[in-house]
Structures are given as C-alpha cells and as structure tokens.
Backbone as JSON Lines, residues from 0, in Angstrom:
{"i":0,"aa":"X","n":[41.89,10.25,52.89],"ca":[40.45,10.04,52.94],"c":[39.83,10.23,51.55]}
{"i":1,"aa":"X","n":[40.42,11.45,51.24],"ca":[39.87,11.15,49.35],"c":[39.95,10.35,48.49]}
{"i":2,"aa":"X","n":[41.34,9.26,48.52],"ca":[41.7,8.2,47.71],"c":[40.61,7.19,48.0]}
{"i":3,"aa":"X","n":[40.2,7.15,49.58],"ca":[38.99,6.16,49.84],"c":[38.14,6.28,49.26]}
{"i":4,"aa":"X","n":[37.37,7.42,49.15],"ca":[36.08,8.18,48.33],"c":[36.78,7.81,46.82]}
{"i":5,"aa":"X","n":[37.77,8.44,46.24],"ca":[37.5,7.64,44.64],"c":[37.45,6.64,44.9]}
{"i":6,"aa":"X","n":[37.77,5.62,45.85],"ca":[38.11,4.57,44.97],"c":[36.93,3.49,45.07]}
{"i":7,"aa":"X","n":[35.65,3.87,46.5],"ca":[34.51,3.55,46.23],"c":[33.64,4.2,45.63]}
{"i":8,"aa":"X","n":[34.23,5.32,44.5],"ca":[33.37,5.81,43.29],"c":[33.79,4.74,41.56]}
{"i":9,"aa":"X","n":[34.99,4.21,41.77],"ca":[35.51,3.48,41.08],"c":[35.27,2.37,40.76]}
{"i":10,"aa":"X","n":[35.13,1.87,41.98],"ca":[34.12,0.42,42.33],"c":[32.94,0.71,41.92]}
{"i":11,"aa":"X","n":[32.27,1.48,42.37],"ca":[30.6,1.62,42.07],"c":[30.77,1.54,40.27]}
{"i":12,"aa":"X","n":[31.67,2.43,39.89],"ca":[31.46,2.58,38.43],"c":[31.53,0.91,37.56]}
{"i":13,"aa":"X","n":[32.19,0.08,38.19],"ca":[32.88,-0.89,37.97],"c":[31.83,-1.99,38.21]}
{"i":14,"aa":"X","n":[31.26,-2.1,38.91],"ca":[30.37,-2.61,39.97],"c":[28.97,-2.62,39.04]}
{"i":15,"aa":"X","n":[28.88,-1.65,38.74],"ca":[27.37,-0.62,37.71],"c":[27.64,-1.28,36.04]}
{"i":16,"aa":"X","n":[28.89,-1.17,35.5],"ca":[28.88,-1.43,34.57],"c":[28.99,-3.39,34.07]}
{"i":17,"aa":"X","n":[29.31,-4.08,35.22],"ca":[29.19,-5.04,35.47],"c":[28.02,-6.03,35.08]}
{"i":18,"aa":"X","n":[26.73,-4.93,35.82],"ca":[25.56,-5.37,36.45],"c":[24.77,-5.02,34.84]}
{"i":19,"aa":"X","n":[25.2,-4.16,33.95],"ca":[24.76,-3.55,32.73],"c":[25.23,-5.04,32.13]}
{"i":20,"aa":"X","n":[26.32,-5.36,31.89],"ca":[26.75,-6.16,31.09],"c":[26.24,-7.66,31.35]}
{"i":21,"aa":"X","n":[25.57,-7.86,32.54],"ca":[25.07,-8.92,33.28],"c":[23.71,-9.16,32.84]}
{"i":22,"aa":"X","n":[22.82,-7.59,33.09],"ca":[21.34,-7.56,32.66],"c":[21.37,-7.7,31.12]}
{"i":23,"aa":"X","n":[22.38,-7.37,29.97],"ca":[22.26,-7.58,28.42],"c":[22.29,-8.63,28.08]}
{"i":24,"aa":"X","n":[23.22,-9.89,29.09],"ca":[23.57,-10.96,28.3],"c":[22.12,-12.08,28.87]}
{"i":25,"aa":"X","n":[21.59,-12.08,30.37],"ca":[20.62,-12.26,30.66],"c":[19.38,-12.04,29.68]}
{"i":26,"aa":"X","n":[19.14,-10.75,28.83],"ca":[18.0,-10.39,28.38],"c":[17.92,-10.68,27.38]}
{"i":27,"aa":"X","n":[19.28,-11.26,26.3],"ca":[20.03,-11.59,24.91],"c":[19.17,-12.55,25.33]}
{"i":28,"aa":"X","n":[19.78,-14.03,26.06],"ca":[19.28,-15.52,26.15],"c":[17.76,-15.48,26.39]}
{"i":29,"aa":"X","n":[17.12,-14.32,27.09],"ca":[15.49,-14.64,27.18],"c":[15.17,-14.25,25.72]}
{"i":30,"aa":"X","n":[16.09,-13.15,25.31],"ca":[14.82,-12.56,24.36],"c":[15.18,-13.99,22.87]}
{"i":31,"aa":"X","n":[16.33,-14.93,22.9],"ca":[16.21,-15.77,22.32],"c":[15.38,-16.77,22.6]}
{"i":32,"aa":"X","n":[15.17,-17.24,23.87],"ca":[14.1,-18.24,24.12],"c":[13.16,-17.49,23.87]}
{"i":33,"aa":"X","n":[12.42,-16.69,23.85],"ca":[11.27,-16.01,23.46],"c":[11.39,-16.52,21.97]}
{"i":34,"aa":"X","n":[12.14,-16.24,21.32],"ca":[12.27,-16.49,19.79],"c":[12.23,-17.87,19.4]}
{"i":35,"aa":"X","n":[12.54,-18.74,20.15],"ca":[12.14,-20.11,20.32],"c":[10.57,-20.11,20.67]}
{"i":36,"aa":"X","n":[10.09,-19.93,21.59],"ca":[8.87,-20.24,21.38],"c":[8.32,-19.6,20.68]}
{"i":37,"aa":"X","n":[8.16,-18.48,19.87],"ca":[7.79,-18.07,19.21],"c":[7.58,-18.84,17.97]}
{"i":38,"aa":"X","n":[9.01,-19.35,17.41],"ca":[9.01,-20.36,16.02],"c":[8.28,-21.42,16.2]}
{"i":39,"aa":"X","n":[8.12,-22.11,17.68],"ca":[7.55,-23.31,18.05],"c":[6.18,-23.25,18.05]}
{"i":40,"aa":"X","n":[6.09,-21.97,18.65],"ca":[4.12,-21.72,18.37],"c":[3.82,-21.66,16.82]}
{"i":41,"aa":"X","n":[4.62,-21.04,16.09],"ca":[3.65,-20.63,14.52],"c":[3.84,-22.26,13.84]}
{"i":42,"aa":"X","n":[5.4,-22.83,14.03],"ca":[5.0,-24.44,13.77],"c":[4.06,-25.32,14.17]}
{"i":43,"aa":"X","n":[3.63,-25.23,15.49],"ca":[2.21,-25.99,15.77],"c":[1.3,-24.94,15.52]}
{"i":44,"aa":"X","n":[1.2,-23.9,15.11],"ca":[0.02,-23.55,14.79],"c":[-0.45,-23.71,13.38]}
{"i":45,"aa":"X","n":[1.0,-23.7,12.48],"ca":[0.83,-23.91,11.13],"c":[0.17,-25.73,10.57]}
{"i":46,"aa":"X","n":[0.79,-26.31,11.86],"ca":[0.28,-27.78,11.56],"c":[-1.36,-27.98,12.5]}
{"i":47,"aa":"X","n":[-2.07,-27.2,12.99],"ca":[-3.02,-27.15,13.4],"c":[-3.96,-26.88,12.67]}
{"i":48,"aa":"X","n":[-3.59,-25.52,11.83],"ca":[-4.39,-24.62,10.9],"c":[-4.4,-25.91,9.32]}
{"i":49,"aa":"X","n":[-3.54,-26.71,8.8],"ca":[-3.79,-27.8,8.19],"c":[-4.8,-29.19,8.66]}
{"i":50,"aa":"X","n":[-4.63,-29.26,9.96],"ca":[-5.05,-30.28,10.03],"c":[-6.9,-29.43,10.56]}
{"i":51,"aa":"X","n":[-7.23,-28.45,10.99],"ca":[-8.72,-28.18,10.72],"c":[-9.4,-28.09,9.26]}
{"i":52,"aa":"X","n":[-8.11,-27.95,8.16],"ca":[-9.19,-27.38,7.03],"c":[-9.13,-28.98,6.51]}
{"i":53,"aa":"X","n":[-8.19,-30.16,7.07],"ca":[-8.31,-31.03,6.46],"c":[-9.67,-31.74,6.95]}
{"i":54,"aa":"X","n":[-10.24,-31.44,8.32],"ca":[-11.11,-32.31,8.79],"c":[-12.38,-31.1,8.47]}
{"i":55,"aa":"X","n":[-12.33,-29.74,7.88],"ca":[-13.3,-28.87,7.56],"c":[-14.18,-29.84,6.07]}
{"i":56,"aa":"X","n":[-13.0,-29.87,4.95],"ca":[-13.24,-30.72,4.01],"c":[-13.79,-32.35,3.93]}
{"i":57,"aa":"X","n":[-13.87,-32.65,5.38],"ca":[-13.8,-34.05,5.41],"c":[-15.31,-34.04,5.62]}
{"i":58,"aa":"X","n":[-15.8,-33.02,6.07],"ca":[-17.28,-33.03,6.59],"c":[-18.28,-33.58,5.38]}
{"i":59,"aa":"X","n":[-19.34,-34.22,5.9],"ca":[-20.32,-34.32,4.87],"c":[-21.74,-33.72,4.51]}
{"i":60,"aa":"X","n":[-22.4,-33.36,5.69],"ca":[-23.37,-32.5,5.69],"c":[-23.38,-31.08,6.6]}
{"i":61,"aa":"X","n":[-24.2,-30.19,6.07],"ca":[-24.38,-28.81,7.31],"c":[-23.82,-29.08,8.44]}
{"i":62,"aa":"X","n":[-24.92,-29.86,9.22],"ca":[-24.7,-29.93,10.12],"c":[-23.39,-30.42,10.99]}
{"i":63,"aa":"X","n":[-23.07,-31.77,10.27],"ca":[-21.4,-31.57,10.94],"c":[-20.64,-30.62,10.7]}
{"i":64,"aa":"X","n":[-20.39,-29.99,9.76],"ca":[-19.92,-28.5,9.21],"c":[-20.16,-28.01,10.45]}
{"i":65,"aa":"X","n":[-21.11,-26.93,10.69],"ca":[-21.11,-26.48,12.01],"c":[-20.88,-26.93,13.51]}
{"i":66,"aa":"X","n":[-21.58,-28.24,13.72],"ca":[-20.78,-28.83,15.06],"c":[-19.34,-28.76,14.96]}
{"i":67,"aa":"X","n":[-18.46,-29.46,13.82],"ca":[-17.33,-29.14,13.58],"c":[-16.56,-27.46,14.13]}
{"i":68,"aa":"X","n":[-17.25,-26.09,13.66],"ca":[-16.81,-25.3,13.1],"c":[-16.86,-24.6,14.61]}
{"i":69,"aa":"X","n":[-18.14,-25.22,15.61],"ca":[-18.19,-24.78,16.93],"c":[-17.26,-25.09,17.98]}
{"i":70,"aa":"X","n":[-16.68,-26.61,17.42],"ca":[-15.68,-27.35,18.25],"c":[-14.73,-26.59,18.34]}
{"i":71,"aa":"X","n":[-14.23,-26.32,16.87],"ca":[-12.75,-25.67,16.56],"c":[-12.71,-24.17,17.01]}
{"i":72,"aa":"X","n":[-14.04,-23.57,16.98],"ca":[-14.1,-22.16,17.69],"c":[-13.9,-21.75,19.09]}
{"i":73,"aa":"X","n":[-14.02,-22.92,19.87],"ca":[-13.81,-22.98,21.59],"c":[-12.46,-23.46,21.64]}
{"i":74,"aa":"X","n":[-11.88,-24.04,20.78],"ca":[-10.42,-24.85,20.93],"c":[-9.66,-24.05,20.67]}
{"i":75,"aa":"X","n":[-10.06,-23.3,20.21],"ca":[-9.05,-21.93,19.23],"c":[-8.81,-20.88,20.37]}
{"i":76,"aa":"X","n":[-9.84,-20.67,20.58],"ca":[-10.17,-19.64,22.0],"c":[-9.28,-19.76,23.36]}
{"i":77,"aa":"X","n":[-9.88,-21.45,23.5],"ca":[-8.55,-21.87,24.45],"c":[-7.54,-22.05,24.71]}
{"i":78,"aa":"X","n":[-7.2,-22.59,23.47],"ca":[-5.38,-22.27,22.83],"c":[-4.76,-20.96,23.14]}
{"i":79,"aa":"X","n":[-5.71,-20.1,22.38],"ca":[-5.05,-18.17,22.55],"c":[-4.97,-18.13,24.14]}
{"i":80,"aa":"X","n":[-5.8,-18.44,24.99],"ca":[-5.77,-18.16,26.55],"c":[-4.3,-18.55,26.71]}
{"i":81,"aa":"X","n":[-4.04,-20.06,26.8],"ca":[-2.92,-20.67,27.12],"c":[-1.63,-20.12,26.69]}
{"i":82,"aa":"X","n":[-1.58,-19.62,25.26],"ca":[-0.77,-19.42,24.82],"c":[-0.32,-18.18,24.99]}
{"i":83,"aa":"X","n":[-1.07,-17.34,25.13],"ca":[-0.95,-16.13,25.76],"c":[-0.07,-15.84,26.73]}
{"i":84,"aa":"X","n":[-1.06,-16.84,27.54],"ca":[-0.48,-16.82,29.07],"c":[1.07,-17.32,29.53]}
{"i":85,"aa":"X","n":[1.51,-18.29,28.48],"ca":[2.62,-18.76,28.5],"c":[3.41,-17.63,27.7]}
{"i":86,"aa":"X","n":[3.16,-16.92,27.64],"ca":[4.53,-16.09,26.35],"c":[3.8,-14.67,27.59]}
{"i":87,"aa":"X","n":[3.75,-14.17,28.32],"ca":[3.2,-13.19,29.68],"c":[3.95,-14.06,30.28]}
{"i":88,"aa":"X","n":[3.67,-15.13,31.05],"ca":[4.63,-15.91,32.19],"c":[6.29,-15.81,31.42]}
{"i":89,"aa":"X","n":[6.48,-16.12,30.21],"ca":[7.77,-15.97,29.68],"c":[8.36,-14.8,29.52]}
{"i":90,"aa":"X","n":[7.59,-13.83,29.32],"ca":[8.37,-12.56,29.25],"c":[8.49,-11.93,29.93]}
{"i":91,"aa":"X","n":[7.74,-12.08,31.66],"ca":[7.75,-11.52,32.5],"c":[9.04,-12.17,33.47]}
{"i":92,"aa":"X","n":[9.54,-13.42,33.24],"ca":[10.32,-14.2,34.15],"c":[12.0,-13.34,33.01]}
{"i":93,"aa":"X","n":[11.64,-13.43,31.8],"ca":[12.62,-12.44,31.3],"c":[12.93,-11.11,31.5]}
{"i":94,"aa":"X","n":[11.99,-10.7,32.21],"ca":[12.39,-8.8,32.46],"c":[12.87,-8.86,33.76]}
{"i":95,"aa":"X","n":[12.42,-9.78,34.46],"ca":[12.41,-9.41,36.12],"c":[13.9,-10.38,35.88]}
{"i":96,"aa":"X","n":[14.53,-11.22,35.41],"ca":[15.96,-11.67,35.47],"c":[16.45,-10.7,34.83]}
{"i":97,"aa":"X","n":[16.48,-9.73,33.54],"ca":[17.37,-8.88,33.47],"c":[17.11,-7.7,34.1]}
{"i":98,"aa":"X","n":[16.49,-7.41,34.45],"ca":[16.45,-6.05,35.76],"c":[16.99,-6.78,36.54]}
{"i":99,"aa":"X","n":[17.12,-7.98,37.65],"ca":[17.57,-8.22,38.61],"c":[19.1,-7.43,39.01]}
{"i":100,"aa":"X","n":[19.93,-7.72,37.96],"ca":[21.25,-7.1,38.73],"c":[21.1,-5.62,38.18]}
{"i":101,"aa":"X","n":[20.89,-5.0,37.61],"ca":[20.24,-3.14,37.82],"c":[19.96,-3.17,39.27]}
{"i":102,"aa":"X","n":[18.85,-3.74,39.72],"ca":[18.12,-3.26,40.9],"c":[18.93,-3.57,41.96]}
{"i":103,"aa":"X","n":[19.6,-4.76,41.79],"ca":[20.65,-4.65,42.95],"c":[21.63,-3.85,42.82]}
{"i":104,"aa":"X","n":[22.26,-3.14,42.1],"ca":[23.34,-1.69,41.96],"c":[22.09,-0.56,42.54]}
{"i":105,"aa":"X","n":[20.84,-0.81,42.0],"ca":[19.71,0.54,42.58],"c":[20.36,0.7,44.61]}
{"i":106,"aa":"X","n":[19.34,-0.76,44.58],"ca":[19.53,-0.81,45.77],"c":[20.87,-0.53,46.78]}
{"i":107,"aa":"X","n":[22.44,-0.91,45.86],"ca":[23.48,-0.99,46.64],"c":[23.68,0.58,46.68]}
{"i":108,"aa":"X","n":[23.04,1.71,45.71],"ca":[23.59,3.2,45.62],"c":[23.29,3.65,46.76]}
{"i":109,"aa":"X","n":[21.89,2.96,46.64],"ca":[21.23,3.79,48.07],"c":[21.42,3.73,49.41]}
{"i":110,"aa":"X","n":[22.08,2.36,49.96],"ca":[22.52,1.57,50.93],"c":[23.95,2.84,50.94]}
{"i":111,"aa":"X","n":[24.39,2.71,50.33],"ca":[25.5,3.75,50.02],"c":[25.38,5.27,50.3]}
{"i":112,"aa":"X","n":[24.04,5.77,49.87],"ca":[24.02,7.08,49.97],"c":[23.23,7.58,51.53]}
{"i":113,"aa":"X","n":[22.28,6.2,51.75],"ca":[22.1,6.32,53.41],"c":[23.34,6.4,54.22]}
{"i":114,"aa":"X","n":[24.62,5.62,54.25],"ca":[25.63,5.87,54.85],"c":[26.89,6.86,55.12]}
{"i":115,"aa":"X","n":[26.34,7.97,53.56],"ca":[27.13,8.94,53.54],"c":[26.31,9.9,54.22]}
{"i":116,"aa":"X","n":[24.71,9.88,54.51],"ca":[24.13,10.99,55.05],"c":[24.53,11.0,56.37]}
C-alpha cells in the first residue's frame, strides 16, 4: 500500500513539473507576441507621428492649424482607447493560457486531497 502512495506522489511530482514546463513555454510564445505587437504599434505609431507633423506644416492659416490640431487630438485619444484595449485583451488571453495548466495540477491536488480525507 505504500509503494501505491509513492508512486501517486511521484506522478503528482511529475505531473506538476510538467504543467510548470507547459505554463513557461505557453507564456515564452505570448510574452513574444506581445513583443510583436508591441514593435508593430511603435512602427505605426512612428509613421503616424510623421505623417501629422507633415500635414501640421502643410497648414496655411490659424485656423486650419487648429481645426487640424482638434482632429488629431480626438484621433489620438481614440487610438490610445483601442490600443490599449487590444494589448489588456492580449495580455490577459496570455496569463489565463499560461496559468491554465498550474490550475489544472491546483485543481487535480485537491480532487486528490478530497479523496484521501
């Protein structure tokens, strides 16, 4: 009866370290796509931030100056929302896939330790 008991302490260990090596390589590939969009945002942002000062310069009086400067101030605004929100939706779909196999070893300990009580 004891060889049984190690040897579903053996497994668990086995089982646990598995689920470790599962959640790193999972969290490696998000936290690289993160790094992808990351480079992809400052590239369109770097070609955004050119193309306002090119149409800033293009202006001819005050007043388009400011209609201009109001346009680009709500666009800017809206961008940060979006972009935000997409790198939150991305990093959240990255934590909850590498926790996934943790929480299932959580869950299997306990399934486990209800059955020994």
């Amino acid at each position: 009866m004891k060889i049984d008991g190690f040897d579903k302490f053996v497994s668990l260990g086995k089982e646990n370290a598995d689920a470790v090596v599962k959640s790193s390589t999972v969290a490696m590939k998000g936290f690289e796509e993160l790094a992808k969009a990351s480079q992809a945002y400052v590239a369109t942002s770097t070609e955004k931030a050119d193309a306002v000062m090119k149409a800033l310069f293009a202006v001819k009086t005050p007043a388009e100056f400011f209609d201009l400067q109001g346009k680009l101030a709500r666009e800017s605004v809206e961008i940060a929302i979006s972009d935000s929100r997409k790198f939150a939706e991305l990093t959240q779909t990255v934590v909850t896939a590498a926790l996934e196999p943790i929480n299932a070893r959580v869950a299997a300990f306990q399934s486990l330790v209800k059955q020994a009580a």
